[in-house]
C-alpha positions as CSV (number, residue, x, y, z in Angstrom):
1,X,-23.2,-41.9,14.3
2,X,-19.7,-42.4,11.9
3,X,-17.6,-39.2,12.0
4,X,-16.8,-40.1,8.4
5,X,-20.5,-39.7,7.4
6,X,-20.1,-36.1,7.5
7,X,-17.1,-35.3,5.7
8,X,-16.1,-35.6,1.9
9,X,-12.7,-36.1,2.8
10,X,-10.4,-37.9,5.3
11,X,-7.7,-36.7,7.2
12,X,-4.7,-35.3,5.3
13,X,-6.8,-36.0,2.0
14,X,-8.4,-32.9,2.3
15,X,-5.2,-30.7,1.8
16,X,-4.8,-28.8,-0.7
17,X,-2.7,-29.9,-3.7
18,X,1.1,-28.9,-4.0
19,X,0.4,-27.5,-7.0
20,X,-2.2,-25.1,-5.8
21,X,-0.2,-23.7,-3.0
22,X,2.7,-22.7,-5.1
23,X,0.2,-20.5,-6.9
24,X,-1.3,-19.1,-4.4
25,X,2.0,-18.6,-1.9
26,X,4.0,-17.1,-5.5
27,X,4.5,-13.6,-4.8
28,X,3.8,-13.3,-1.7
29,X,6.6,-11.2,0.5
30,X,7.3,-10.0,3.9
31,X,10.1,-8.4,5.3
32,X,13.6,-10.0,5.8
33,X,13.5,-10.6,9.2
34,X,16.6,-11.6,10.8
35,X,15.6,-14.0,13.6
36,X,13.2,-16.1,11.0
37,X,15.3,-19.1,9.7
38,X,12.2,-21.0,8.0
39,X,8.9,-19.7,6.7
40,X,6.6,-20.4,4.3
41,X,8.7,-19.8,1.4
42,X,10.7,-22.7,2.0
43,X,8.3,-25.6,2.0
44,X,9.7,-26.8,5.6
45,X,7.3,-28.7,7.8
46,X,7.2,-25.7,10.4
47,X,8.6,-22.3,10.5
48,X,11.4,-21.5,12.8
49,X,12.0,-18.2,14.7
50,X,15.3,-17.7,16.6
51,X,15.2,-16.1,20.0
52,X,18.8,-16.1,21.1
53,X,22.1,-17.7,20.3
54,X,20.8,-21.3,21.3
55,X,17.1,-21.3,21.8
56,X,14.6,-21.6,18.2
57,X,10.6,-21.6,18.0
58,X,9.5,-24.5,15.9
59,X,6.0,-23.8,14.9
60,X,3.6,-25.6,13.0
61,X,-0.4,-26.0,12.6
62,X,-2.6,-28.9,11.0
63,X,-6.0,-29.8,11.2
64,X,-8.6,-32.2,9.2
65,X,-11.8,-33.8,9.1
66,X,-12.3,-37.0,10.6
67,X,-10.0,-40.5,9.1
68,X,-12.1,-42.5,12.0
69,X,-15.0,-42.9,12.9
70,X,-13.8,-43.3,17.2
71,X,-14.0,-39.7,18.3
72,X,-10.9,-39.8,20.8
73,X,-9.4,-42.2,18.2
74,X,-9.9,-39.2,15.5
75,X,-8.4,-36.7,18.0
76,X,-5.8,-38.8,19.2
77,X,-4.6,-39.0,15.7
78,X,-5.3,-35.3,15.1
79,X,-2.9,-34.5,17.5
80,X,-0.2,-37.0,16.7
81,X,0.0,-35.7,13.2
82,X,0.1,-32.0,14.2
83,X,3.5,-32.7,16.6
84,X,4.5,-34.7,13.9
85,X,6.1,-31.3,12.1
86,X,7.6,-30.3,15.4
87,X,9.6,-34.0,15.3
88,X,10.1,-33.9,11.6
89,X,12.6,-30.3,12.4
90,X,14.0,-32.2,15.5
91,X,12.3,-29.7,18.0
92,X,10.4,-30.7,21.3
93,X,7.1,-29.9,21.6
94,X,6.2,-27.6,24.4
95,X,2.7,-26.3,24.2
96,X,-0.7,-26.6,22.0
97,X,-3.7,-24.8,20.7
98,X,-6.9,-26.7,19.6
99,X,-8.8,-25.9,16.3
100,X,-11.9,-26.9,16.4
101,X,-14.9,-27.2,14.0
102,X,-17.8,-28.5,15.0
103,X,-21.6,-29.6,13.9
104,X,-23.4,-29.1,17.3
105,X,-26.8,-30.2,16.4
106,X,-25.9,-33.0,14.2
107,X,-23.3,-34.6,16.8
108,X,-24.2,-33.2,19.7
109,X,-21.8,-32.6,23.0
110,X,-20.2,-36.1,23.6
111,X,-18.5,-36.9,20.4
112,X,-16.4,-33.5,20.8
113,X,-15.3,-34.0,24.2
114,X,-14.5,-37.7,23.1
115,X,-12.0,-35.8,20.7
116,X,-10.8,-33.4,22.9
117,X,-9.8,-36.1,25.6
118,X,-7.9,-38.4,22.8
119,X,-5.8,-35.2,21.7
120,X,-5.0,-34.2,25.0
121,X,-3.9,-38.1,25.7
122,X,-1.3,-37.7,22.7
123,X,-0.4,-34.1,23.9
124,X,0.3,-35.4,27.5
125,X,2.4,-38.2,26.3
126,X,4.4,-35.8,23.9
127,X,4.9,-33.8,27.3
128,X,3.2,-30.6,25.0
129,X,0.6,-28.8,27.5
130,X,-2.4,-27.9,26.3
131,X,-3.1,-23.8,26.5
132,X,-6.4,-23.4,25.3
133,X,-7.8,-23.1,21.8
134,X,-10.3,-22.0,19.2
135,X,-13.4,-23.7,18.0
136,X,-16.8,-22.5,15.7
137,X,-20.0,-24.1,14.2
138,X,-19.3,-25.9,11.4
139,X,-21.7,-28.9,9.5
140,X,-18.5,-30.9,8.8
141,X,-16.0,-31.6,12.0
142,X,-12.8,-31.2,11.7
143,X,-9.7,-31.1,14.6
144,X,-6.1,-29.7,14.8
145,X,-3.9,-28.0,16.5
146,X,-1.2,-25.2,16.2
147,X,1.9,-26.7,18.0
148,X,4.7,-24.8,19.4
149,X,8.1,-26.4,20.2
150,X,11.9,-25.7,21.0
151,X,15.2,-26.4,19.1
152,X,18.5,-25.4,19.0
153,X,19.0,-23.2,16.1
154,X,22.1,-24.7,14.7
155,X,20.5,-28.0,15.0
156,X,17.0,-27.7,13.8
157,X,16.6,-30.6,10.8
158,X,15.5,-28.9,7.3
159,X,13.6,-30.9,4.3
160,X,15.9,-30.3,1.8
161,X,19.5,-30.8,2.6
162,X,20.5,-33.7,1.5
163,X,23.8,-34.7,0.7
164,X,25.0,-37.3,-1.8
165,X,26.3,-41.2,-0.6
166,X,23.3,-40.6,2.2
167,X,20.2,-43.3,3.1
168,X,17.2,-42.7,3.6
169,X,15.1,-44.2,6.4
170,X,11.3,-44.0,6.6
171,X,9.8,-44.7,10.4
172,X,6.0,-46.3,9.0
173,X,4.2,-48.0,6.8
174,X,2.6,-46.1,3.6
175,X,-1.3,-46.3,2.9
176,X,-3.6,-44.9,5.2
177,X,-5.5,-42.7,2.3
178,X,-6.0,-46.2,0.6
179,X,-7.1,-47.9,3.7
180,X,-9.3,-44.8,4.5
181,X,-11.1,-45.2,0.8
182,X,-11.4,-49.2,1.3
183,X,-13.4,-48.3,4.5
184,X,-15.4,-46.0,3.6
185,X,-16.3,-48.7,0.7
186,X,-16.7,-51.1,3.5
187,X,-14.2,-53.5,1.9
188,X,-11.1,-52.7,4.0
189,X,-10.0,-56.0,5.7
190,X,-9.8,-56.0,10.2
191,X,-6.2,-56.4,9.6
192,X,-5.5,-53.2,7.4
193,X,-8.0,-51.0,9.6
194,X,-5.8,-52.1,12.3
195,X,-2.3,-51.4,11.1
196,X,-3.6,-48.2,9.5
197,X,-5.2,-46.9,13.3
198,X,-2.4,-48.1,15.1
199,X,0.4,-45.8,12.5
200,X,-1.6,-43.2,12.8
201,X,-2.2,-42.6,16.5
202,X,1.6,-43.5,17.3
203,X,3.3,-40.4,17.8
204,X,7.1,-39.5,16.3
205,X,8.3,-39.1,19.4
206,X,10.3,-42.2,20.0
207,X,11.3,-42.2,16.0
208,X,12.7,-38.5,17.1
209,X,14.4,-39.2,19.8
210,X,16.4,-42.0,18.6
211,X,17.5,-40.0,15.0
212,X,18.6,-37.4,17.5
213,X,21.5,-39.5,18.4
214,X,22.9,-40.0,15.2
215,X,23.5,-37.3,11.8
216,X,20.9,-36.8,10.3
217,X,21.2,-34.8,6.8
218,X,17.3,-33.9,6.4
219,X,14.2,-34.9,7.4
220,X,10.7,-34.9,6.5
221,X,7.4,-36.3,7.6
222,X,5.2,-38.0,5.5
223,X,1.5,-36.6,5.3
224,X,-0.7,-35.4,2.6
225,X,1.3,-35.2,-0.4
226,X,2.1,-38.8,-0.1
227,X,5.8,-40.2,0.1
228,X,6.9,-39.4,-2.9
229,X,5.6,-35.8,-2.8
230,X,7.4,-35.2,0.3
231,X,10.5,-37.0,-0.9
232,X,9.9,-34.3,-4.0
233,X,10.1,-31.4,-1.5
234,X,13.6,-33.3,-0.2
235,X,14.9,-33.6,-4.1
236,X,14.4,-29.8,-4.6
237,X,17.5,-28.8,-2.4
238,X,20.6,-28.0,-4.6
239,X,22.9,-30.9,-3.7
240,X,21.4,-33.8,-5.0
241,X,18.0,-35.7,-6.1
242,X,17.2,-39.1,-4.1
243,X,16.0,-42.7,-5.1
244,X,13.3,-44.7,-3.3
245,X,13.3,-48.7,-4.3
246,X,9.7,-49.8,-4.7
247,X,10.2,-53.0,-3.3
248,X,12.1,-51.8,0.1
249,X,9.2,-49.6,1.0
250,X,6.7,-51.1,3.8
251,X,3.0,-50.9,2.9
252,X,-0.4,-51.7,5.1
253,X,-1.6,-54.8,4.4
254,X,-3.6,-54.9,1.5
255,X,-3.1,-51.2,-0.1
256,X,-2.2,-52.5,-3.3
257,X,-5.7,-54.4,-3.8
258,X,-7.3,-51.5,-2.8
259,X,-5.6,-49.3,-5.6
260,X,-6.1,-52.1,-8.1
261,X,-9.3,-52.1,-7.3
262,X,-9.8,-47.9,-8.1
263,X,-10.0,-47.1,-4.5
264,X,-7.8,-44.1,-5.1
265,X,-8.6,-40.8,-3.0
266,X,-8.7,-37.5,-4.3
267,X,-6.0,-36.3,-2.9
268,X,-3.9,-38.6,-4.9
269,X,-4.8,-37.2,-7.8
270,X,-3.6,-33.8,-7.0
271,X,-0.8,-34.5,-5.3
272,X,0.5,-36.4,-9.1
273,X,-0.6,-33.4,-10.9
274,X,1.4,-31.3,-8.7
275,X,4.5,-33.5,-8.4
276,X,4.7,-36.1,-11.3
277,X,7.5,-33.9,-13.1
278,X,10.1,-35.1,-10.4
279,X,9.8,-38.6,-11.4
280,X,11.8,-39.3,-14.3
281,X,10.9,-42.1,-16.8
282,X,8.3,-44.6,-17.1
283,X,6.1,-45.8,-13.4
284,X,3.7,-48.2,-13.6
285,X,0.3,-46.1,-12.6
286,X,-0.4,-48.6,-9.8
287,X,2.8,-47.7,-8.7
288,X,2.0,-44.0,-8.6
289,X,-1.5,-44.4,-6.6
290,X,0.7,-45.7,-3.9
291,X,3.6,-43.6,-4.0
292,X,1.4,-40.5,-4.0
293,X,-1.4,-41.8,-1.5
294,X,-2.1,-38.8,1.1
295,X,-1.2,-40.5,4.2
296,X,-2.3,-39.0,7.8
297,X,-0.2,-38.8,10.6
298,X,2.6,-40.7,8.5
299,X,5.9,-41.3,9.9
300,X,9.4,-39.4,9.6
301,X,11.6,-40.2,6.0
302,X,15.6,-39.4,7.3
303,X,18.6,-39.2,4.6
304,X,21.2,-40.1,7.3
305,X,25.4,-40.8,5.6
306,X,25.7,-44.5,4.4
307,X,28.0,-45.0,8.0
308,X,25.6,-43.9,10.4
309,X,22.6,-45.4,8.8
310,X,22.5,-49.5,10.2
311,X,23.4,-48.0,13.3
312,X,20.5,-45.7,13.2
313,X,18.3,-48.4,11.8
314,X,19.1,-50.7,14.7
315,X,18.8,-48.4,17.5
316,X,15.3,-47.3,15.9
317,X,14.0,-51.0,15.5
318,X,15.4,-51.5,19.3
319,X,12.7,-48.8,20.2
320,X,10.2,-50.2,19.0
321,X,9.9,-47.9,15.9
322,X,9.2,-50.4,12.4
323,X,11.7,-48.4,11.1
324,X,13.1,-49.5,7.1
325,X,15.9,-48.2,4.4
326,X,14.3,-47.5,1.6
327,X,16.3,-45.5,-0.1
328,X,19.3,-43.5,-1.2
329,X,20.1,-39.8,-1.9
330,X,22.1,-38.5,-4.9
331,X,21.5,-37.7,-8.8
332,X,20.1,-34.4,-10.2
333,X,18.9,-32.3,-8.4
334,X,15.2,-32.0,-8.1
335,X,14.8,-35.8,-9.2
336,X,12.6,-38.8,-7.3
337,X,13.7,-41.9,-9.0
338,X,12.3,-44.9,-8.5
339,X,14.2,-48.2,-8.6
């Protein structure tokens, strides 16, 4: 049985659109609690709690319906793109809770465990220990996990400082929605699948530990609003706006095909409604299929200062991480050009 057969979305295509969430988060208020430095009213990747002078929580949760049709492959991925947040706000993951949905009598017993084993694979190699976890009936499957991890409070990475004069630096290829559409069309090429599985079960880990070393400004990880919806959420700090050049960006093999051909997800669509206004001037609409293509488990986009930025670059391509500038920061406020 294909995972995919039972779902009407894939992955991080099934989030809700920017747009949407801003209505429904407006006006919503809790008290001003000292220790919290990040909550939801800030747009961050996770929320973070302070516990004492040097010690932060770094919290997050994510979950999705299946982007693969592999079981341990889906929860592999499931995992990696839920302690993706926690490396985004330069915390280390410490421990995990499962979410679970789950069609019993369709799938049966095997499939689940299959996805339980492939998260906890990516959990054990992200040194995050598994605590337990939460799981109900459900006709369409789905996986995720709330993460908790650790960070120094002064240190913790936000989404939208940038600073003028910086770089940016994004740590994978863009077009997993894309590749997910051309599959499910049964037209995606063995070379795309491949790239596309092999971004999206690679944790940040590595990618983290090597932008640890060096400056970073702010950081974000790319996921369902598409790169430049979370490049958007970078741009709507109050220094400065940020540039991405087209041509700089890497792309799986074959995404622009796919989008020519009007294999566009959903998600895309809403993710444009929600976000178009930050992109000044005239872009091509192939162009903006790509740009705003929901990607799952995406990598980490970095504005590190112009000096600190080959070195980071080098040091994250001597990892092993296909790491690329594609960027710069600086203009209005607010504002994702694109060069």
């Amino acid at each position: 049985m294909k995972l995919t057969d039972y779902t009407r979305f894939s992955g991080c295509g099934a989030k809700l659109g920017p747009g949407v969430l801003e209505q429904a988060l407006c006006g919503l208020s809790q008290p001003a609690y000292p220790e919290l430095l990040g909550g939801f009213g800030g747009g961050e990747d996770a929320g973070i709690y302070r516990l004492g002078p040097e010690l932060a929580l770094v919290q997050t949760v994510d979950f999705f319906p299946p982007i693969v049709d592999d079981p341990a492959l889906f929860g592999r991925i499931a995992a990696a793109n839920a302690l993706s947040d926690i490396y985004a706000m330069g915390g280390r993951p410490v421990t995990a809770l499962a979410l679970v949905c789950h069609p019993l009598r369709l799938l049966g017993i095997g499939p689940l465990k299959a996805m339980l084993e492939g998260g906890l694979a990516a959990l054990v190699e992200a040194g995050c220990a598994l605590l337990g976890g939460h799981s109900i009936e459900d006709p369409e499957p789905k996986l995720g996990y709330a993460v908790t991890g650790l960070v120094h409070p002064d240190r913790a990475w936000r989404n939208n400082t940038l600073r003028p004069g910086g770089v940016l630096i994004l740590t994978k290829p863009i077009g997993t929605g894309l590749v997910n559409m051309a599959l499910r069309a049964q037209c995606a090429s063995p070379a795309a699948q491949a790239a596309a599985q092999e971004a999206m079960a690679t944790l940040n880990k590595a990618a983290a530990e090597v932008l640890l070393r060096f400056p970073v400004e702010a950081c974000t990880d790319v996921t369902g609003f598409g790169l430049a919806g979370h490049a958007a959420e970078m741009a709507a700090g109050e220094a400065c706006g940020l540039t991405l050049e087209f041509d700089r960006i890497p792309w799986l093999p074959d995404v622009a095909e796919y989008a020519a051909m009007g294999l566009i997800p959903e998600g895309t669509y809403r993710n444009r409604d929600g976000r178009r206004h930050c992109i000044p001037g005239e872009v091509p609409a192939l162009a903006l299929d790509l740009l705003f293509d929901p990607q799952t488990s995406g990598g980490l986009l970095a504005a590190l200062p112009e000096a600190s930025a080959q070195a980071a670059l080098a040091a994250l391509l001597e990892a092993g991480v296909p790491a690329r500038i594609i960027g710069s920061t600086g203009g209005p406020a607010g504002q994702v050009r694109i060069a």
